[in-house]
ROTIDREN-333657 format. One record per atom (N, C-alpha, C): residue in three letters; x, y, z; atom name. Coordinates in steps of 0.001 Angstrom, whole numbers, plus 500000, padded with zeros to 6 digits. Example, Ala and Ser with C-alpha at 12.3 -4.5 7.8 and 13.67 -1.06 7.14 Angstrom:
{resn: ala, u: 513190, v: 494310, w: 507800, name: N}
{resn: ala, u: 512300, v: 495500, w: 507800, name: CA}
{resn: ala, u: 513200, v: 496700, w: 507800, name: C}
{resn: ser, u: 512850, v: 497750, w: 507080, name: N}
{resn: ser, u: 513670, v: 498940, w: 507140, name: CA}
{resn: ser, u: 512900, v: 500030, w: 507870, name: C}
END
This chain:
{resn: unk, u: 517454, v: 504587, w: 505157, name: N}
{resn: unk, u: 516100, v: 504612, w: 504651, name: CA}
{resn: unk, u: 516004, v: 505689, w: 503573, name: C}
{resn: unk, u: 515396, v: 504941, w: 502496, name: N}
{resn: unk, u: 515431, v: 506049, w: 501363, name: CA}
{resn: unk, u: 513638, v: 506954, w: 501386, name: C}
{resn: unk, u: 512700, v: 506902, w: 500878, name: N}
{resn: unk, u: 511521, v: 507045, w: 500891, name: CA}
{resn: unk, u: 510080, v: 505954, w: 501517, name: C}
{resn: unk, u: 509669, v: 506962, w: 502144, name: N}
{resn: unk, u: 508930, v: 506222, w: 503115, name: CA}
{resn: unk, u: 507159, v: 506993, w: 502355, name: C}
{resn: unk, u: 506171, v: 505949, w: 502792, name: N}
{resn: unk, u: 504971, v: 506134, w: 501682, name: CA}
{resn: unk, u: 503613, v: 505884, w: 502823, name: C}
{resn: unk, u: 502813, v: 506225, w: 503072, name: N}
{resn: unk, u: 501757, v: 505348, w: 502973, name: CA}
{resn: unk, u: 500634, v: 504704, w: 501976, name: C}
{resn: unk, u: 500286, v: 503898, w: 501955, name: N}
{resn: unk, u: 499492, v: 503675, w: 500726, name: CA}
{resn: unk, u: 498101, v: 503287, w: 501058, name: C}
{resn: unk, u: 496922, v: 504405, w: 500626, name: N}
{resn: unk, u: 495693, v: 503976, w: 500874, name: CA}
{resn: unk, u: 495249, v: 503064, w: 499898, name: C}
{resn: unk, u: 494346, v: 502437, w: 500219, name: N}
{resn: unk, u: 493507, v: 501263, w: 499165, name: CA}
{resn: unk, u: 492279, v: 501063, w: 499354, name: C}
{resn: unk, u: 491491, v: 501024, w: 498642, name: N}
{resn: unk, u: 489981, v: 500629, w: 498429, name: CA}
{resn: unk, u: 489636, v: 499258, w: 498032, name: C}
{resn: unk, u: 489072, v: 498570, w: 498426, name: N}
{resn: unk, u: 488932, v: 497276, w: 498132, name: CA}
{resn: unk, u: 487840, v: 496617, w: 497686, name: C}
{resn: unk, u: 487255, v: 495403, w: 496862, name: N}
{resn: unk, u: 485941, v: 494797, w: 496923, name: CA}
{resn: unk, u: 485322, v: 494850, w: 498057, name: C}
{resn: unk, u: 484325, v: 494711, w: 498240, name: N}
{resn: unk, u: 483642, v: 494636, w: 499646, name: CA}
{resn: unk, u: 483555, v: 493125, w: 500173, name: C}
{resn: unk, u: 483979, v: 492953, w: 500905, name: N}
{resn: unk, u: 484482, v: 491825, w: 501772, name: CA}
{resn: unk, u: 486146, v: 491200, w: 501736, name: C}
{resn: unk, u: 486775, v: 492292, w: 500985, name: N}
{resn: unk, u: 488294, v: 491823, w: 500419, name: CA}
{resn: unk, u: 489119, v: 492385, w: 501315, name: C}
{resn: unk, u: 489115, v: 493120, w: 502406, name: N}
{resn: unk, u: 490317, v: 494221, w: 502410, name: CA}
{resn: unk, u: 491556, v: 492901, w: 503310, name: C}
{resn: unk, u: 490149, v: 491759, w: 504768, name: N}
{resn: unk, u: 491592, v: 491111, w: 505309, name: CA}
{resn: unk, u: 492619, v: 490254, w: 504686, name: C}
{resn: unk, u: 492094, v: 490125, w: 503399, name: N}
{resn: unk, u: 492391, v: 489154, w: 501829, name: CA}
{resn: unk, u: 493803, v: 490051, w: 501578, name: C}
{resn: unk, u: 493059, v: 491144, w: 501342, name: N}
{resn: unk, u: 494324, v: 492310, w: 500543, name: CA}
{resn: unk, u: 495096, v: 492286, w: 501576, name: C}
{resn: unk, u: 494742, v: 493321, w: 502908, name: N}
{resn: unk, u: 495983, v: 493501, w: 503814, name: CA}
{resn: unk, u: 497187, v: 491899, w: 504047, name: C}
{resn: unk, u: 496342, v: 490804, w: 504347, name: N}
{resn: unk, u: 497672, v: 489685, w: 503961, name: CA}
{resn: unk, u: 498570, v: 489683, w: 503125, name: C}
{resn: unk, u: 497849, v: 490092, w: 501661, name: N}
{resn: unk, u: 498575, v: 489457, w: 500770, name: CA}
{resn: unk, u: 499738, v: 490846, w: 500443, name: C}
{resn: unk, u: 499111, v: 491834, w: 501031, name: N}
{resn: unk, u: 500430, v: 493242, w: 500633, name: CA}
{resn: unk, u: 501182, v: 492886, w: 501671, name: C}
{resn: unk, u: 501237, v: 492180, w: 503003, name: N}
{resn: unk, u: 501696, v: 491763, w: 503842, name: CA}
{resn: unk, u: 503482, v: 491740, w: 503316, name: C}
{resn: unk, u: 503143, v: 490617, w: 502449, name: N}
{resn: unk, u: 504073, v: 489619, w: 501624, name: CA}
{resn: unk, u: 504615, v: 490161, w: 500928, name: C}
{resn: unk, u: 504763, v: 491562, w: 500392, name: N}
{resn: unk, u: 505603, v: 492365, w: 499279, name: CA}
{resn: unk, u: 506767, v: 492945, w: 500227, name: C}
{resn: unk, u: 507949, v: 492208, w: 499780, name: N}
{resn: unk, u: 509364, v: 493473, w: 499836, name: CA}
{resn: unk, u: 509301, v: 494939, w: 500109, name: C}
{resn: unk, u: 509473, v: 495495, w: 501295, name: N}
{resn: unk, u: 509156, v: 496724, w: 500899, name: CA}
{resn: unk, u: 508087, v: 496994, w: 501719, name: C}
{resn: unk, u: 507073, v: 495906, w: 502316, name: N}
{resn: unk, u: 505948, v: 496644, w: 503251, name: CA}
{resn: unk, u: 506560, v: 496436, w: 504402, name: C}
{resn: unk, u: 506078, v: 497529, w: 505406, name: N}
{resn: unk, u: 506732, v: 497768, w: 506495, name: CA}
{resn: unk, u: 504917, v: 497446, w: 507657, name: C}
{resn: unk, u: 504052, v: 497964, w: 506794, name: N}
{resn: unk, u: 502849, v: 497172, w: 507812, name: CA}
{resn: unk, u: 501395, v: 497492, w: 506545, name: C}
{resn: unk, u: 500577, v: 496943, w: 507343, name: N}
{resn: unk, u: 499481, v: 496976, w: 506383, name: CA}
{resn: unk, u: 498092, v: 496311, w: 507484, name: C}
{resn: unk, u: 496999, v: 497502, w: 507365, name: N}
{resn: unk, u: 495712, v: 497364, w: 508573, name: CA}
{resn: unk, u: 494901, v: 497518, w: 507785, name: C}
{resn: unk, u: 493446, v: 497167, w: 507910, name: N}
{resn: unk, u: 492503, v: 497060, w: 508161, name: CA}
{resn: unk, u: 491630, v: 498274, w: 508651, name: C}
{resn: unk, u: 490993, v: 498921, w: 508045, name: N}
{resn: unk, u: 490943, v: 500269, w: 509057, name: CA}
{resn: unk, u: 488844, v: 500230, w: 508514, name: C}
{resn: unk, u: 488498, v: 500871, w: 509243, name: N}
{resn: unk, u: 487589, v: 501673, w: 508716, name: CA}
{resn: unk, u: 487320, v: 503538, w: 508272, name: C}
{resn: unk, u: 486124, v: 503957, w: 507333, name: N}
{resn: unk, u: 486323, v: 504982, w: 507111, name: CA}
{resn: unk, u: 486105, v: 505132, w: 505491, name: C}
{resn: unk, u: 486730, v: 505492, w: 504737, name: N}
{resn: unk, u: 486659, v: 505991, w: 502565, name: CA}
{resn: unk, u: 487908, v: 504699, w: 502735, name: C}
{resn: unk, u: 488816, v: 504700, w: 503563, name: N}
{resn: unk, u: 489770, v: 504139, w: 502676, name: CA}
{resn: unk, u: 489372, v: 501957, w: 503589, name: C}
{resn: unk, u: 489645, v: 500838, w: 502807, name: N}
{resn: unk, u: 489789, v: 500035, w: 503709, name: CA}
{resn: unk, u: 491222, v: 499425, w: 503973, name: C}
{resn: unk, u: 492202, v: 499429, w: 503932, name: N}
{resn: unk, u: 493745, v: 499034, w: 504195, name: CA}
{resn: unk, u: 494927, v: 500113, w: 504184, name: C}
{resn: unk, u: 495385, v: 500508, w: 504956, name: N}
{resn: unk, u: 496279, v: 501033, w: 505056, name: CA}
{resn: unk, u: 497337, v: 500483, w: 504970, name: C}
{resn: unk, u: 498609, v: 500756, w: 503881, name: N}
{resn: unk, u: 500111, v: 500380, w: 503987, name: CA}
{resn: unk, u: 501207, v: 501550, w: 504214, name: C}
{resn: unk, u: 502229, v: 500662, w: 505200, name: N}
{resn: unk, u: 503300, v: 501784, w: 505148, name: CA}
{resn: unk, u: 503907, v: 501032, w: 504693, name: C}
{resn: unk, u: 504920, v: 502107, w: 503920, name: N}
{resn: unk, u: 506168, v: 500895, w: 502573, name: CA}
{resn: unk, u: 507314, v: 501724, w: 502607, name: C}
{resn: unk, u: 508255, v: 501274, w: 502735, name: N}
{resn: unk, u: 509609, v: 501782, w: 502674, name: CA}
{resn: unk, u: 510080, v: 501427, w: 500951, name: C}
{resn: unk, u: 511463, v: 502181, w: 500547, name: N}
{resn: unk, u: 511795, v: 502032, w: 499109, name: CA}
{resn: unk, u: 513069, v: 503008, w: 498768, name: C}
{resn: unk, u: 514025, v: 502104, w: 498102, name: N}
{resn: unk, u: 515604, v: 503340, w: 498544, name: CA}
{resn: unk, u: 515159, v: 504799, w: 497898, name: C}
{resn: unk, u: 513973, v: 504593, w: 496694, name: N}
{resn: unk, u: 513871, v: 505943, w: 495898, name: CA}
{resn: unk, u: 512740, v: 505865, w: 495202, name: C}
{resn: unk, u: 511963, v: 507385, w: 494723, name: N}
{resn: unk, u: 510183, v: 507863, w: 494553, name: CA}
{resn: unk, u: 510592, v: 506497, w: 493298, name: C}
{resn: unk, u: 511317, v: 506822, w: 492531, name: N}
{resn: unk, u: 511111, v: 505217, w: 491414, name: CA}
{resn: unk, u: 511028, v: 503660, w: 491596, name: C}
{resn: unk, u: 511442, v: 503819, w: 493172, name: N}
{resn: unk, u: 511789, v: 502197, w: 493158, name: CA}
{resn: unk, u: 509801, v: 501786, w: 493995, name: C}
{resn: unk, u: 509374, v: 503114, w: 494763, name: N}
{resn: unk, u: 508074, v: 503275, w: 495345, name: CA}
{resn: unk, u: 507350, v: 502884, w: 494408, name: C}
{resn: unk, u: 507288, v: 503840, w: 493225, name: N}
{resn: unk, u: 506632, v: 504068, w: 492106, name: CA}
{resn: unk, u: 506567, v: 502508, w: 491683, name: C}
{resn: unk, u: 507777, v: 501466, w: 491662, name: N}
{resn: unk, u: 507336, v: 500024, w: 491015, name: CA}
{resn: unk, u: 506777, v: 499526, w: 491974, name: C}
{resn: unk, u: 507236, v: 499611, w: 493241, name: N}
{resn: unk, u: 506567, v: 498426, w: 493943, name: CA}
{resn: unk, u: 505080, v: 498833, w: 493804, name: C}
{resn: unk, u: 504421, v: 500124, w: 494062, name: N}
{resn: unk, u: 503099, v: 500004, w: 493892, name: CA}
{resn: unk, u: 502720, v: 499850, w: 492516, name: C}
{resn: unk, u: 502882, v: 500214, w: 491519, name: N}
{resn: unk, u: 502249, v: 500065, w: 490509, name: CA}
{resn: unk, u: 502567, v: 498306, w: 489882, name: C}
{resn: unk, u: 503675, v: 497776, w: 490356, name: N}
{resn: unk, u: 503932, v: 496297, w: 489380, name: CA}
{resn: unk, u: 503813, v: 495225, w: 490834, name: C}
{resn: unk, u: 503111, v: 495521, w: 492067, name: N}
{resn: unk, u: 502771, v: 494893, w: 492943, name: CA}
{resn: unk, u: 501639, v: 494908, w: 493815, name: C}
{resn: unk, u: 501317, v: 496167, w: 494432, name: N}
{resn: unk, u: 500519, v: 496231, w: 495066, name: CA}
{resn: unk, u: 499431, v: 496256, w: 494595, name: C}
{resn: unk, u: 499039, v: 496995, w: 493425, name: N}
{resn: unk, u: 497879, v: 497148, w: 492663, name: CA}
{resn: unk, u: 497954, v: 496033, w: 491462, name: C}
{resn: unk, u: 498296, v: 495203, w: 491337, name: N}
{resn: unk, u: 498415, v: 493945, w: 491118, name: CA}
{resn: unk, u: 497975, v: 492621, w: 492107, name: C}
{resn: unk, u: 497449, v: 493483, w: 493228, name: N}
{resn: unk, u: 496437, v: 492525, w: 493876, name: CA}
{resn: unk, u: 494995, v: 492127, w: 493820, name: C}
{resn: unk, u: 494726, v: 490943, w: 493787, name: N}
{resn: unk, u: 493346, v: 490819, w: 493454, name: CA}
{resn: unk, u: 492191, v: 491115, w: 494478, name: C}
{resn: unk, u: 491306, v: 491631, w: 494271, name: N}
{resn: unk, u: 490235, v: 492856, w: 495438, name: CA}
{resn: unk, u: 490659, v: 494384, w: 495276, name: C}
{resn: unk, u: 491840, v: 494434, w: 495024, name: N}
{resn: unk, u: 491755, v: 496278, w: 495068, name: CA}
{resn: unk, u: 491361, v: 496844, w: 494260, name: C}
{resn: unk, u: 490759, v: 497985, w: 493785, name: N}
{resn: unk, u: 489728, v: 499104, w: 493056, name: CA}
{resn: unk, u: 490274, v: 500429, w: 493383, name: C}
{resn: unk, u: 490843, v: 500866, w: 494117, name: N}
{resn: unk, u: 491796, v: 502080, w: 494276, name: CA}
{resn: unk, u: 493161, v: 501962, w: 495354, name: C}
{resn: unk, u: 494198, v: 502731, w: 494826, name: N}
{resn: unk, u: 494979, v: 503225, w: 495679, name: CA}
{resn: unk, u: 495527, v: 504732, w: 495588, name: C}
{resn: unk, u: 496193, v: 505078, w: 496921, name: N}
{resn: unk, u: 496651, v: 506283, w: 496930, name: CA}
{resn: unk, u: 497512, v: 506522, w: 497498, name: C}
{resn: unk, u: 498569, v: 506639, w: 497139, name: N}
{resn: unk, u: 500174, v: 506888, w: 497912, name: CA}
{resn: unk, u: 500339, v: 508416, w: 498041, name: C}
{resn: unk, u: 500789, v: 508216, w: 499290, name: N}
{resn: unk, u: 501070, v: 509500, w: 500122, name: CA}
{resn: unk, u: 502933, v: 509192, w: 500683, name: C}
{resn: unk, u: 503972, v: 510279, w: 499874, name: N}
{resn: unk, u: 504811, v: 509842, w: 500078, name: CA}
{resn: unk, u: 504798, v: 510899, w: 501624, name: C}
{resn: unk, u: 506131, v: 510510, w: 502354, name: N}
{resn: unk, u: 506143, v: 511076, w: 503639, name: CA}
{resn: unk, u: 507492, v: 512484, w: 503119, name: C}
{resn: unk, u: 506979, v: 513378, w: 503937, name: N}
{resn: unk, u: 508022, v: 514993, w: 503577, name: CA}
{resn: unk, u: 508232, v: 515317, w: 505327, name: C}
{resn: unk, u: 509648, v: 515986, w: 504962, name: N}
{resn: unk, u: 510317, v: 516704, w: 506134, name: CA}
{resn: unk, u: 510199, v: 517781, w: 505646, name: C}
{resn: unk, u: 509718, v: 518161, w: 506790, name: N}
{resn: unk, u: 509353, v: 519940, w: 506457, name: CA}
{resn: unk, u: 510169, v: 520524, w: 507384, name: C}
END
């Protein structure tokens, strides 16, 4: 396992069980919920490296239709 992420997302309002399916379906997601709270979908995404993260969210995930924000939180060993 190279880099591990979570990815928050904001969605249209009534979009997020739309979104969480369809990030479902990307290479690279490891899960994706429904949550309530600021954020509505949570993803965890695996990726061999911060560049290969860096494409899948920017030339996939946020390339979904309903989302309006995201926010990747990569994961650190401290």
């Amino acid at each position: 396992m190279g880099v591990r992420a979570f990815i928050l997302i904001e969605t249209e309002v009534g979009m997020a069980d739309a979104v969480s399916m369809a990030v479902r379906e990307i290479s690279g997601v490891v899960s994706a919920d429904d949550v309530t709270g600021p954020y509505d979908v949570i993803v965890q995404a695996e990726a061999a490296t911060v560049h290969d993260l860096g494409k899948l969210v920017v030339s996939k995930v946020q390339l979904i239709e309903g989302i309006t924000k995201t926010l990747t939180c990569p994961v650190i060993s401290l």
